[in-house]
C-alpha positions as CSV (number, residue, x, y, z in Angstrom):
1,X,0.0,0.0,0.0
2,X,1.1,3.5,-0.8
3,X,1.6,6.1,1.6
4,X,1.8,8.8,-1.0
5,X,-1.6,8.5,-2.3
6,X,-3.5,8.8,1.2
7,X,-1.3,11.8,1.7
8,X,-1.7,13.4,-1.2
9,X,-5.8,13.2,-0.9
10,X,-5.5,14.6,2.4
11,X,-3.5,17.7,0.6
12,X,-5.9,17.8,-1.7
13,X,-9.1,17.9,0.4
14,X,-6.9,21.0,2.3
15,X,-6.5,22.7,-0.4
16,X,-9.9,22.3,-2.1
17,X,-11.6,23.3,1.3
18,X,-9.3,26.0,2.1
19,X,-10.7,27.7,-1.2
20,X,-14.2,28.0,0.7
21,X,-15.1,31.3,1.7
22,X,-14.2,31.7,5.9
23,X,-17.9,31.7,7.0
24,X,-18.4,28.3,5.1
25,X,-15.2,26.4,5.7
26,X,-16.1,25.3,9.3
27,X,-19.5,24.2,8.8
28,X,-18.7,22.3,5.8
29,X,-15.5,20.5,7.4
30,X,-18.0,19.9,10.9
31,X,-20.3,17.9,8.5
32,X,-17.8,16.2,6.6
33,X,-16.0,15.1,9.7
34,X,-19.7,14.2,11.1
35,X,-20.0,12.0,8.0
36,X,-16.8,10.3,8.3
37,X,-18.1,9.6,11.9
38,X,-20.6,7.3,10.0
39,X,-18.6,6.1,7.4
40,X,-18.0,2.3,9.2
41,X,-21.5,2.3,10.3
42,X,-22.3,-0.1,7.2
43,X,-20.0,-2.8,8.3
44,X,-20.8,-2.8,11.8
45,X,-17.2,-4.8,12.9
46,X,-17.6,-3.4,16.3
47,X,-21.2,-3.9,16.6
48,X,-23.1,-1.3,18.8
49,X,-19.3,0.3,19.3
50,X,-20.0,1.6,15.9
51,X,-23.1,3.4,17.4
52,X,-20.9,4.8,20.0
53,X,-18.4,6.0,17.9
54,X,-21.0,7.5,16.2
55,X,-22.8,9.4,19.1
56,X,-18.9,10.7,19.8
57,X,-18.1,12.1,16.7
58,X,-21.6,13.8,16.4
59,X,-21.0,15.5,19.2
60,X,-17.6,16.8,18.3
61,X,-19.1,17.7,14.8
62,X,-21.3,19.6,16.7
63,X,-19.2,21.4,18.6
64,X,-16.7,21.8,15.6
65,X,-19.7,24.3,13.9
66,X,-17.8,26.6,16.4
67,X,-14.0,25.3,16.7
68,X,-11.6,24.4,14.5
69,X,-10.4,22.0,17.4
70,X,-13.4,19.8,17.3
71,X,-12.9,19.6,14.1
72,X,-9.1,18.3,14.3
73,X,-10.2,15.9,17.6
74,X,-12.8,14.2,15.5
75,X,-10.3,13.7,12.6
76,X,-7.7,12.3,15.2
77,X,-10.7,10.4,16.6
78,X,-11.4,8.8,13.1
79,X,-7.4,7.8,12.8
80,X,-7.8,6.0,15.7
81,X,-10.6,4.3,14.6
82,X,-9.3,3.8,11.4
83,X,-6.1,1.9,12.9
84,X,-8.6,-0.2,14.9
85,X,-10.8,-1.4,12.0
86,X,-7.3,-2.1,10.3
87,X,-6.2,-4.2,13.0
88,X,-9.0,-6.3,13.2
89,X,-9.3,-6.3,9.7
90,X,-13.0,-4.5,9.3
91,X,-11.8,-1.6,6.5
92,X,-13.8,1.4,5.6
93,X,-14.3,-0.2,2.5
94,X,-15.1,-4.3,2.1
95,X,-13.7,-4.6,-1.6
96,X,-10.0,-3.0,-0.1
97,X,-8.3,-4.4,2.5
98,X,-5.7,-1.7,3.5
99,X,-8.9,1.1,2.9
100,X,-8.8,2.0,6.6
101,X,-4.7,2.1,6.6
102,X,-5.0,4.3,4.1
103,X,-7.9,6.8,5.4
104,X,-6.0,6.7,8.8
105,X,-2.7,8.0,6.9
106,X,-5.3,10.9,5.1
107,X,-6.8,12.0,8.3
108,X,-4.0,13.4,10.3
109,X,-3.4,15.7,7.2
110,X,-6.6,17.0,7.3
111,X,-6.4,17.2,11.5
112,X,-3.2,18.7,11.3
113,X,-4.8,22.0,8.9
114,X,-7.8,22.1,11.0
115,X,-6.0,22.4,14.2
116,X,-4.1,25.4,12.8
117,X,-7.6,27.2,12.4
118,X,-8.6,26.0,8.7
119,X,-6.6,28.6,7.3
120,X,-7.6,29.8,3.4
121,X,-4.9,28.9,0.8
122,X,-3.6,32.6,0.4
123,X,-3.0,32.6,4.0
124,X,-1.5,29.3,4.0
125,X,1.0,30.6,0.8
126,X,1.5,33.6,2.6
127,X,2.7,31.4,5.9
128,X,5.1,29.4,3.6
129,X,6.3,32.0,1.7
130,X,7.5,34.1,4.7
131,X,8.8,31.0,6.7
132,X,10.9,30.1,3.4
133,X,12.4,33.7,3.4
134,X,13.5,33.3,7.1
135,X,12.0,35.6,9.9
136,X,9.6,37.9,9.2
137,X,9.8,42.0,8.7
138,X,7.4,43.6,11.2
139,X,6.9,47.0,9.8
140,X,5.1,49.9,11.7
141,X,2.4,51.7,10.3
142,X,2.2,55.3,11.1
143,X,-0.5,56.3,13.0
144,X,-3.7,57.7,11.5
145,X,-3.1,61.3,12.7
146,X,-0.2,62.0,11.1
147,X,-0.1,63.5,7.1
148,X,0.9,61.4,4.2
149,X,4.8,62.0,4.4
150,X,5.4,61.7,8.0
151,X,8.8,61.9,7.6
152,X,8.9,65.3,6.8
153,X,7.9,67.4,9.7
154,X,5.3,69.9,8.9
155,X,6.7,73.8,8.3
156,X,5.4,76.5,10.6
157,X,4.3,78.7,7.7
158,X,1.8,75.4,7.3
159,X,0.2,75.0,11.2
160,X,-1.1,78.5,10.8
């Protein structure tokens, strides 16, 4: 089993959510982890566990409408879950055997970005793009009172 595709679906899921406008990106990600709360419901390996499960990540999902970290607990939740239907050998998906291996390599992607606040994708370049450069310039703005050149003191003949 590759490593490299799980991760890349988890960069892409990032990147295709991080192009949602702010006020959408946390509800949508709440429901989508929600759903993936459900996902093993079908298979019922761990019986009324998978109810369980179920009721937890609801809850989180709930709770993830308002916080990014609710969001990134109920995608660590679902690794762990993930590992545990791989173990026993109950995958996410009946037809692939390493399916659970795989979403459990995908999620910590995805838990990692939502723990850092769900940023957009321009904020997210602009974070790489200044770590890359080294530290960053802080600059000082001058304050709002002062004229348009503020580095040229105003003349006497001008206060009057």
């Amino acid at each position: 089993m590759s490593v490299v595709i799980p991760l890349l679906i988890g960069v892409v899921f990032v990147v295709l959510s991080s192009l949602l406008p702010d006020r959408h990106r946390r509800p949508f990600n709440a429901i989508v982890v929600a759903g993936a709360g459900a996902a093993y419901l079908s298979g019922g390996g761990f019986g009324p566990g998978e109810l369980l499960f179920t009721t937890v990540m609801t809850l989180v999902a709930y709770r993830g409408l308002t916080s990014w970290r609710f969001i990134g607990l109920g995608w660590l939740l679902h690794t762990a879950w993930d590992v545990v239907h791989h173990l026993r050998g109950e995958p996410i998906l009946p037809f692939d055997h390493n399916s659970s291996l795989g979403c459990a390599i995908c999620d910590p992607v995805i838990a990692i970005w939502c723990l850092a606040g769900g940023p957009s994708l321009a904020t997210m370049t602009g974070r790489i793009q200044s770590t890359s450069i080294g530290s960053r310039i802080l600059t000082r703005k001058p304050p709002s009172s002062v004229g348009p050149d503020s580095s040229v003191p105003p003349s006497r003949s001008a206060r009057s």
